[in-house]
N, C-alpha and C positions, 0 to 999 in steps of 0.2 A: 474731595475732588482730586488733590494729589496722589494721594494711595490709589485711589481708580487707574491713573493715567500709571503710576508707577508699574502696577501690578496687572496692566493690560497685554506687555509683551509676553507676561507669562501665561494667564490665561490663554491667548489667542494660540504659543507654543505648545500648549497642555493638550485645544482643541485638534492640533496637527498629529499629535502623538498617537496615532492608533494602536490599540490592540492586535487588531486583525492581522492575521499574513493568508498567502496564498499561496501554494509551492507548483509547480505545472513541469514536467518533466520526462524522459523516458531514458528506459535503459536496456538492459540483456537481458531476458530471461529464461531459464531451464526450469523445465516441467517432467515428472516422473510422478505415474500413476501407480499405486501397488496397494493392493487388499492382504487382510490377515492368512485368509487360507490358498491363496494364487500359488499356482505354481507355474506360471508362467516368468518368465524374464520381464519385465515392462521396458521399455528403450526410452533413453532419455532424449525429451526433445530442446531442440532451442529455436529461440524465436522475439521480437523487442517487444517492448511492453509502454504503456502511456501509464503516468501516475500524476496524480492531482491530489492536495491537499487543501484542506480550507480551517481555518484553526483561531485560536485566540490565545493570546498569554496570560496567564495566570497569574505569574509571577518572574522575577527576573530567569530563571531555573526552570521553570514547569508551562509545558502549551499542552492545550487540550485541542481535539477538532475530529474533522472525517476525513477517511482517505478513500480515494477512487482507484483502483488498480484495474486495468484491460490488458490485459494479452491475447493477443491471438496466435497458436502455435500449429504450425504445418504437420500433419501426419500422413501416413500411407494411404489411411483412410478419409482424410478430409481436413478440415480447419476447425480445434477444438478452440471457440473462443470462453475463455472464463473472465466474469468481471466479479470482484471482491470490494466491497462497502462495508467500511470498520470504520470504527470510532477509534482511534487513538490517543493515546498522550506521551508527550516527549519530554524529558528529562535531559538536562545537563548537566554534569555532573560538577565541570566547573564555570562560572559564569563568564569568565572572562576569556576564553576559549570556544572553540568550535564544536568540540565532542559533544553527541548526542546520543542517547537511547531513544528507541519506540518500541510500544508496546499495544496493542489491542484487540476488538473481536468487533465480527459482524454477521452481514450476510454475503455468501458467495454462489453464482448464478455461472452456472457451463452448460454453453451450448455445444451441443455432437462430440459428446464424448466419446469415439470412434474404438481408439485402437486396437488392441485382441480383443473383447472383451464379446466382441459377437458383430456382425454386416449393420447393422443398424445401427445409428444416431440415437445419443440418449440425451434430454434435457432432464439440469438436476439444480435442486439449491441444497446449499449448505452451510453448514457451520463453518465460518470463515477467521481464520485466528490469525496476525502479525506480530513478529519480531525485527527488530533490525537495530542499524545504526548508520553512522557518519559523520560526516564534518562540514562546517557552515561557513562559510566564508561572508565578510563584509554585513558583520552580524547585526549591527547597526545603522546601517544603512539602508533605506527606501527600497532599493533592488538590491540584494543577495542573490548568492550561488551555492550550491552545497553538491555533495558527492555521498551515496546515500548505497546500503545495501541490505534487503531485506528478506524475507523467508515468510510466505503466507500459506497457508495449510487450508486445506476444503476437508472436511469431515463429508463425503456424501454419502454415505450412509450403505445403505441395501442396494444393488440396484440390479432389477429387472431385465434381463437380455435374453435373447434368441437360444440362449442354450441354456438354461436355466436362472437363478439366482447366484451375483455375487455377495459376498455380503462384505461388510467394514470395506469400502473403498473410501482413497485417502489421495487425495492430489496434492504436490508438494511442487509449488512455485520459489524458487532461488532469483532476485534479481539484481543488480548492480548498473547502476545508471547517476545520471546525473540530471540539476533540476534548478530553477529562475525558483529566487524566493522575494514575492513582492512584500513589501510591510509597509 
């Protein structure tokens, strides 16, 4: 009975300790379209972006989980909104510090994909890849902060327009923002 009551406040601390985080956040981001045989210029757009994490830690060092990314960015021709769904994993290099890597892949969904490319709206999915990095602030604590900058790539492949086919088209999202980390 004694080791019960001893060893109660730690269990009941163990049951507090969650794995789980949550990161909810948004930042800047620049988008530039360009295919292997284009000979057009593609113009870079900017525009914010919304990103959501949802994840688990592995280890003091290693989180695994999914990432939501949405931008929607203004062009000439319309509002190309792309959303990106990847799996990621995050890496810190040293534990007692903020520095992070990420790293993953998924799937990525653009709607009216406008620009040169022909008058017409194109909806497409694609191969969706992430890189990035940042720093965590109050990394132990219940609500964190972080500052976070990352690079997600759309592989959309072939695509179908008004003036013939393009082919290897590549959307390239740049974004830097900042983000609530709950744990």
């Amino acid at each position: 009975m004694a080791a019960a009551i001893i060893a109660l406040p730690a269990i009941s601390s163990a049951q507090t300790d969650s794995r789980l985080w949550i990161v909810a956040g948004g930042g800047s981001t620049t988008v530039r379209g360009d295919c292997q045989e284009c000979e057009e210029d593609y113009p870079y757009r900017h525009g914010g972006s919304v990103l959501v994490n949802l994840g688990y830690r592995v280890s003091p060092r290693m989180d695994v989980g999914g990432e939501i990314l949405w931008a929607p960015i203004e062009s000439a021709s319309g509002n190309i909104r792309a959303t990106h769904f990847d799996a990621v994993a995050q890496f810190r290099p040293w534990q007692s510090h903020g520095f992070f890597l990420k790293g993953g892949a998924g799937m990525g969904f653009v709607r009216n994909w406008v620009d040169t490319l022909g008058p017409d709206a194109i909806n497409s999915k694609a191969l969706s890849v992430v890189i990035g990095g940042g720093w965590a602030f109050r990394t132990e604590q219940r609500v964190g902060f972080q500052l976070f900058a990352t690079q997600h790539a759309l592989a959309l492949g072939d695509l179908q327009t008004a003036h013939g086919e393009v082919a290897d088209v590549m959307g390239n999202y740049w974004s830097v923002g900042a983000a609530l980390v709950f744990r």
